[in-house]
N, C-alpha and C positions, 0 to 999 in steps of 0.2 A: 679428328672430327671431319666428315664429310662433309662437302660444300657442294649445294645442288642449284642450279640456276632452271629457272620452269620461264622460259617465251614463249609468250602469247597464250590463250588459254581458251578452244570455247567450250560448250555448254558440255558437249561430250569427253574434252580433254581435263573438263572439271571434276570429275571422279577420278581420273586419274589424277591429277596432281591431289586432291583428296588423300590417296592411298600413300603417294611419295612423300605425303606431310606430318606420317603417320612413323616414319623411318626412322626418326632423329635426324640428327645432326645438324647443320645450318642450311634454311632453306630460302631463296630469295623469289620473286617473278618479278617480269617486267609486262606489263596487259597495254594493250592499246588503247587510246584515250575512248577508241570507241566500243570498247568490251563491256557487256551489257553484266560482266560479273564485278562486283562490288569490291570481292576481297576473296580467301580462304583463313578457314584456321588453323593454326598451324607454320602458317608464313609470317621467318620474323619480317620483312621488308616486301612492299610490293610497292613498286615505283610505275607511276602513267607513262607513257610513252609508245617510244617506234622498236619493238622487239628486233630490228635492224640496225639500231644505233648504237654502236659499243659505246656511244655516254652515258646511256642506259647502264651500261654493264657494271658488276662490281669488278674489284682490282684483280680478284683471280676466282675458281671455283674448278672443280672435281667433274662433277656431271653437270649436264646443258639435256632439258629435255624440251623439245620444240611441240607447243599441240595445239596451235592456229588451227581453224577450221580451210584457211586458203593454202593449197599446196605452194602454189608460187611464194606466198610472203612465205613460209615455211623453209623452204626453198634457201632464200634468202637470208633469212635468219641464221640457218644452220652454216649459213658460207661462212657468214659473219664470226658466226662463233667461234669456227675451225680456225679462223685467222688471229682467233682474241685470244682465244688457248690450244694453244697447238696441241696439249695434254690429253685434255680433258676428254670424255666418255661423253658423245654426244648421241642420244636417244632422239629418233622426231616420228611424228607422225606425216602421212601422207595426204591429210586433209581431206576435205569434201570436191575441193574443185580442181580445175588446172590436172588433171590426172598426169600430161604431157611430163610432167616436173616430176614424175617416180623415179624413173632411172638416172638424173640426175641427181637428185637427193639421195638416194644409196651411195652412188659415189663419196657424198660428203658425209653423211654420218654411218658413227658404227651400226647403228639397226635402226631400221625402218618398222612402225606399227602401225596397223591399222585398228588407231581407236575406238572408231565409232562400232567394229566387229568385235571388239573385246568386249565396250558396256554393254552392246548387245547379247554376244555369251555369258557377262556376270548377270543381266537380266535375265535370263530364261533360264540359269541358275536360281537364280531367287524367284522366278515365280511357276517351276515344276515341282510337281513331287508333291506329297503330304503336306509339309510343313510351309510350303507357298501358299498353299489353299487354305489353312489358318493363316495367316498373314493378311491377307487378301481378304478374308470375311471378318477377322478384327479391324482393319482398316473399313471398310464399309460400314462397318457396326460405329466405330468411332465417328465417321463423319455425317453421319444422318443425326448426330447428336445436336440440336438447336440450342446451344447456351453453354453453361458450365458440368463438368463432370466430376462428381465425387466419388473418390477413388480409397476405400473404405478397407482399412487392416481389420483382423481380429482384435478384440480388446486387448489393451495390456501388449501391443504389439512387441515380437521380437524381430532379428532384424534379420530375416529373411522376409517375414512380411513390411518392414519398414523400407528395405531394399528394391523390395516389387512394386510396390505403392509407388514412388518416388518413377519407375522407372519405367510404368503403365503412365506417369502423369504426361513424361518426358515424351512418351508414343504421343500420346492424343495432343501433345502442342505442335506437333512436328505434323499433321493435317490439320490444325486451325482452331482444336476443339481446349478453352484451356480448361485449366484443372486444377483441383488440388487434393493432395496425400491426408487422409483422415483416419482418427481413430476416436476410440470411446475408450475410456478406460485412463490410466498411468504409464508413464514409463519410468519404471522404477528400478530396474535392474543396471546398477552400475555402467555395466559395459553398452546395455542400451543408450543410456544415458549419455557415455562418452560420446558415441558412433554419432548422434545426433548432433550434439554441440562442436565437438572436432571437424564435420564437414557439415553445418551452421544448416542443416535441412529443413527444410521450410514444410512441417508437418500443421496438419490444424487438429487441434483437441477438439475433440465434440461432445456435448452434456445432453443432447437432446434430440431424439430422431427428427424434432420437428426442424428441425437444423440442415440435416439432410435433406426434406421433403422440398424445400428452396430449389434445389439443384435439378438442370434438365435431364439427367443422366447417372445413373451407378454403377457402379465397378468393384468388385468384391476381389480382394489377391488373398492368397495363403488360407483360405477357408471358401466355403461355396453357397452356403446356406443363410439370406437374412435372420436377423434373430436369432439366430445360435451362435454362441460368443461372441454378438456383437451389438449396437443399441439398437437397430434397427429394429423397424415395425415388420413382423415377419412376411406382410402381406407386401411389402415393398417391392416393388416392378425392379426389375436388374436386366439389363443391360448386358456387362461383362460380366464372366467368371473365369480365372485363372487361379491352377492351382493342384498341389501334388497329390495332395489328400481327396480320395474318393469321397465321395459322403454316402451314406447308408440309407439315403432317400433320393427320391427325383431332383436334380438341380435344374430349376429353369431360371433363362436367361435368351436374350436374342444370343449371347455368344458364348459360351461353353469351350473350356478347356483346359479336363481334368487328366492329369496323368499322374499315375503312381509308380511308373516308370526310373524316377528321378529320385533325388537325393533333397531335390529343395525349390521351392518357387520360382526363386530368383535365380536358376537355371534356366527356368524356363522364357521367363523376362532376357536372359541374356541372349537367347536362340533367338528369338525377336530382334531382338538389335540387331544381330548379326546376318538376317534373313533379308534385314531390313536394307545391308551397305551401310548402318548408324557406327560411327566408331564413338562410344559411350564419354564422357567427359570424365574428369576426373572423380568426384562428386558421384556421381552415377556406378562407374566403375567399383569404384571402392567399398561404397554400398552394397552393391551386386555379391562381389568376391567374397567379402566379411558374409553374409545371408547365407551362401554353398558351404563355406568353412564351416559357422555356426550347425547351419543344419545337417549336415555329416560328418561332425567334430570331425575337421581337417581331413573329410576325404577316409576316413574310417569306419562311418557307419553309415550303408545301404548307399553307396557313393558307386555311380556308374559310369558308364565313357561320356555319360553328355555331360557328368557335372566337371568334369576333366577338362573337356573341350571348352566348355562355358567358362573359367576360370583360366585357362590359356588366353580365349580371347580377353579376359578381361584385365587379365594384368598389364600388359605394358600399359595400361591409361591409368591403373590402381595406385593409389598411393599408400603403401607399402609402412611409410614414417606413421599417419595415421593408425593402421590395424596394430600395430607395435603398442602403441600409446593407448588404445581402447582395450586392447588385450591385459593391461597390467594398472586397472584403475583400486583406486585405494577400498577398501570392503567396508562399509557401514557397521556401527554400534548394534543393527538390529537384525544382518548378516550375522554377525557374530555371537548375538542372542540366541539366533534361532538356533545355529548351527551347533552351541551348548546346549540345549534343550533339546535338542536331537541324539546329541550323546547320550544324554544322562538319563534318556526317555526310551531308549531302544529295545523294544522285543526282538529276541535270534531264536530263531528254529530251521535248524539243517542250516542251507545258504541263503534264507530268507531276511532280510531285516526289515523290522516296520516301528515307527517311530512318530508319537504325538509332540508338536510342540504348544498346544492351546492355543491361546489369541496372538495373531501377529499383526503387525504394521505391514509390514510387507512382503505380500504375495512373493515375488521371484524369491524371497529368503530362500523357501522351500526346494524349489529347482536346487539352488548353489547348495543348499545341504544334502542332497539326494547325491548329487554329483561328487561329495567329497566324503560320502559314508560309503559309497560304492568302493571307494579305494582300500575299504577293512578287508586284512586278509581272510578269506575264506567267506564273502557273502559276495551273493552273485545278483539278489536281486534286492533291490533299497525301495520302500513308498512314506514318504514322509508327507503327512499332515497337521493342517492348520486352520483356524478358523478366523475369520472378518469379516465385519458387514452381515452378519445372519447367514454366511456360508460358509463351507467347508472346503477347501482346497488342499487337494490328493498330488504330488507330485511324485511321480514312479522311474527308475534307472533298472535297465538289466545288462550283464554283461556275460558273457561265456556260458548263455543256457539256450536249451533249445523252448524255454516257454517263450508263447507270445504275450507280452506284458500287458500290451494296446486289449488285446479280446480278455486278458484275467481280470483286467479292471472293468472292463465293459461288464463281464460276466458277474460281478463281485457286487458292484456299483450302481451300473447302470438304471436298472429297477429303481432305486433311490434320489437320482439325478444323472447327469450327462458326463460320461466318462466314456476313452477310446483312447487311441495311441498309435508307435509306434511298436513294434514287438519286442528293442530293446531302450524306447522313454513313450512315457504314456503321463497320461493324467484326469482327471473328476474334477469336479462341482456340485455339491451336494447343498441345496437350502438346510440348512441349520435344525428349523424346525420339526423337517421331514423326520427325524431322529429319535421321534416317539417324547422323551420323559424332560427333554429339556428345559421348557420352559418350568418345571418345579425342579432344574436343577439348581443347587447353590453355586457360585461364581468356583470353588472350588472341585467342583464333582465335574463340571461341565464336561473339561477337558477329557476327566475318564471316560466319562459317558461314551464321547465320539471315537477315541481310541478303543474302548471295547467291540463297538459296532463295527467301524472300519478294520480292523485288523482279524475281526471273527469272521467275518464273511471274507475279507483275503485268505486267509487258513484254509477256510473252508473251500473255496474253488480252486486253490493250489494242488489239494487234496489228490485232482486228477487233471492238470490243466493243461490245455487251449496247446499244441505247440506253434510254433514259430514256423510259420511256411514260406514255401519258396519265393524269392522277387518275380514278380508275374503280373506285368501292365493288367492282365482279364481279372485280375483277383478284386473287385472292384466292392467282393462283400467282409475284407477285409479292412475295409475304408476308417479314416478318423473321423468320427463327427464334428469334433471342430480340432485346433490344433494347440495342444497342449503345453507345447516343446519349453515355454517362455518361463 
C-alpha cells in the first residue's frame, strides 16, 4: 500500500490533493492552522499544524507532495521532508509567491509543478468545447432556480432513470439548489427494488401532480415529455430535460438535452460529473454503472465509446459487492405466474412469438418474461401482454433481426394508445376500454379479447416491417415516446 503525505494545501492545490485522494492507498495532510480549507475527502488523517515540523509528520510515508500557495514555506517544507525520508518521492509545487525559491526547491524535490497552470488547463478543459457549453447552461438553468427542485423519473422508474434522478439531484446541491429524486408510479421489479434498499436512496414516491406543483423547479431524466409516462399535468413548466430518448414532439424546457447517441441516461449524468471535476461517491457511482449495464444489457445493446468511458470513470468509486447482490435477488410468486402463463399462452409464427397473460399484479412481470422467452430456440422476436388498472401493457424483446421492434409497435399500437422503443426492446400502453367489446366481456373472454386484437395487428405490420436503422444522433424521428425498457 502506498503511503502519501500532502503539506500544506491552498485553494488551487485543493484539486489536486482531490485527484491524489482518489489513488488509493494511505493518505495523510498536514494544513496550517491558518488554512481556510476545512478538511478533504478521501483523507484518512489531517492533522493542524506547521507543514515544517516533522512532529507533524507520520513515522514514515512513500510520496511527500508539497502545495502551499507560499514558495518559501514550500521551500521549507520540502527540506524538511527530504531530511524525515530520505526515500521518499517528493512532489511540490512552486507556489504563488517568493518565486526567488524555484531553483532551490528543484534542487530538493524530484519535480516541481506549477499548480495553479495545471487547474488552469483542467479548467479550460472543462469549459471548451460542446459539452462545457451544456455544462455551463445546466448550471445557470439550476441556479436561477428559487427554492426546491423536483427531479421527476418516468413512472414505474428503472434504474437508469433512478440513477439519473439521484445524480441530477446531487448536481443541483453542489450550487445550492436542493432537491429531491421523484417518481409516480411502483418500484416493483425485483432488481429495482434491491438497487434501491442496498444503497438506502433517498427517492420520494408521488401520488399527485398537485404534489409537484409545490416545488420551485422541474426536471425531467430518461423521458422528455410532462404527461407522457408520467403524473404530471402535461401543461407543466420544466425547467430541465435530460435524456437518450428523442421524443416525437417539440420538447420544451429552459434546458434541453436529448441525445440518442448513447446507450442510456445515466451516461449521460456521468459526462456531467466528470465535465464537472465531481468524482461521484459511492452511492451515485454505483447507481450510475448498474443504469449503463441495465440499459445496454452489459454493454451489448446500442452501447457506444461514451457509455465505455462513463463506466470507466465510474467504477473505481462503484461498489461492485452491491451490483452482485442486485443482480441475483430471489423472483416473486407473481414473476413466476406470469412467466407460466406466457408459456402456456404462446402464439409462434416463423421467429415471431406473442403471448397473453391476462390480469397481472405486476407490470415488470412482463419485461422478466419477454426477456426469458427470447431465449426459445429459434424466435427472434418475443411481445408479451398484460392487463391492470383498466390498461394494457405490451412488453416487446428482439434479438438477431433486422426489424425495428420500437416503430412495429408504434405502427401496430400506437393508433390505440402510446407505444415506441428501442429497435431490439420496445413497449405500449393501451387503455383497456379503447379495445371495443370489453366492457360486455365476461371475466373469462376478456383476456382473449386483448390477445386477439394485439397479436392481429402485430401479424399484420410484421407482414412488411419497419427495419432497424443505423445508430445516428440526426435520426431523431426514430425517437421513444416515453421509455418502455422497465
Amino acid at each position: 500500500m502506498v503511503r502519501r503525505l500532502v503539506l500544506g494545501c491552498g485553494r488551487a492545490g485543493e484539486t489536486v490533493a482531490g485527484v491524489v485522494s482518489t489513488w488509493g492507498g494511505e493518505l495523510r495532510a498536514v494544513l496550517p492552522d491558518d488554512s481556510r480549507i476545512e478538511g478533504l475527502d478521501g483523507i484518512a488523517e489531517v492533522t493542524r499544524g506547521d507543514p515544517t515540523d516533522p512532529a507533524t509528520y507520520p513515522d514514515a510515508t512513500d510520496v511527500v507532495v508539497v502545495l502551499g500557495e507560499d514558495a518559501d514555506r514550500n521551500l521549507a517544507a520540502a527540506r524538511q521532508a527530504r531530511e524525515s525520508f530520505p526515500e521518499a518521492l517528493i512532489v511540490a509545487c512552486d507556489g504563488r509567491r517568493g518565486s526567488e525559491s524555484g531553483p532551490a526547491l528543484e534542487e530538493v524535490a524530484d519535480r516541481v509543478v506549477d499548480v495553479q497552470g495545471l487547474v488552469v488547463d483542467h479548467l479550460l478543459e472543462a469549459v471548451t468545447g460542446e459539452g462545457a457549453e451544456r455544462v455551463c447552461r445546466l448550471l445557470s438553468v439550476l441556479r436561477d432556480i428559487d427554492g426546491r427542485l423536483a427531479v421527476v423519473m418516468h413512472d414505474n422508474p428503472d434504474p437508469d432513470a433512478i440513477a439519473s434522478a439521484i445524480a441530477l439531484a446531487h448536481v443541483a446541491r453542489t450550487v445550492g439548489v436542493d432537491a429531491d429524486a421523484c417518481y409516480f408510479g411502483e418500484i416493483s421489479h425485483q432488481e429495482n427494488r434491491a438497487l434501491v434498499n442496498l444503497l438506502d436512496l433517498d427517492l420520494l414516491s408521488v401520488e399527485s401532480a398537485d404534489r409537484i406543483a409545490e416545488y420551485a423547479g422541474v426536471a425531467l431524466v430518461d423521458h422528455s415529455r410532462p404527461g407522457v409516462n408520467d403524473g404530471l399535468d402535461p401543461d407543466t413548466e420544466v425547467d430541465v430535460v435530460i435524456d437518450h430518448h428523442p421524443p416525437r414532439a417539440p420538447v420544451e424546457a429552459r434546458y434541453v438535452d436529448l441525445r440518442s447517441d448513447v446507450g442510456a441516461t445515466s451516461t449521460l449524468l456521468a459526462e456531467y460529473l466528470d465535465r464537472l471535476g465531481m468524482t461521484p461517491d459511492r452511492v451515485v457511482a454505483t447507481a450510475l454503472l448498474y443504469g449503463i449495464r441495465i440499459d445496454t444489457r452489459d454493454f451489448t445493446r446500442e452501447a457506444v465509446e461514451a457509455d465505455f468511458e462513463a463506466a470507466a470513470f465510474l467504477l473505481p468509486t462503484a461498489d461492485e459487492s452491491v451490483l452482485d447482490r442486485v443482480e441475483e435477488p430471489s423472483m416473486s410468486a407473481d414473476v413466476l405466474a406470469t412467466l407460466s402463463a406466457a408459456i402456456r399462452n404462446r402464439r409462434v409464427r416463423g421467429d415471431v412469438l406473442t403471448t397473453g397473460v391476462g390480469r397481472v399484479r405486476d407490470r415488470d412481470a412482463l419485461a422478466q418474461a419477454a426477456d426469458r422467452l427470447l431465449d426459445m430456440e429459434g424466435i427472434c422476436i418475443v411481445v408479451v401482454h398484460g392487463f391492470m388498472n383498466e390498461t394494457v401493457y405490451v412488453s416487446g424483446r428482439a434479438r438477431g433481426t433486422d426489424v425495428d421492434l420500437g416503430e412495429v409497435l408504434r405502427d401496430a399500437l400506437g393508433s390505440i394508445g402510446s407505444a415506441g422503443g428501442h429497435a431490439d426492446m420496445a413497449g405500449a400502453q393501451i387503455p383497456l376500454g379503447i379495445l371495443g367489446a370489453v366492457e360486455e366481456a365476461s371475466a373469462e373472454s376478456l383476456a382473449s379479447i386483448v390477445d386477439d386484437v394485439i397479436a392481429g395487428r402485430l401479424f399484420e405490420v410484421l407482414e412488411n416491417p419497419p427495419s432497424a436503422p443505423r445508430r445516428d444522433p440526426a435520426a431523431a424521428d426514430i425517437a421513444l415516446e416515453f421509455p418502455l425498457e422497465e
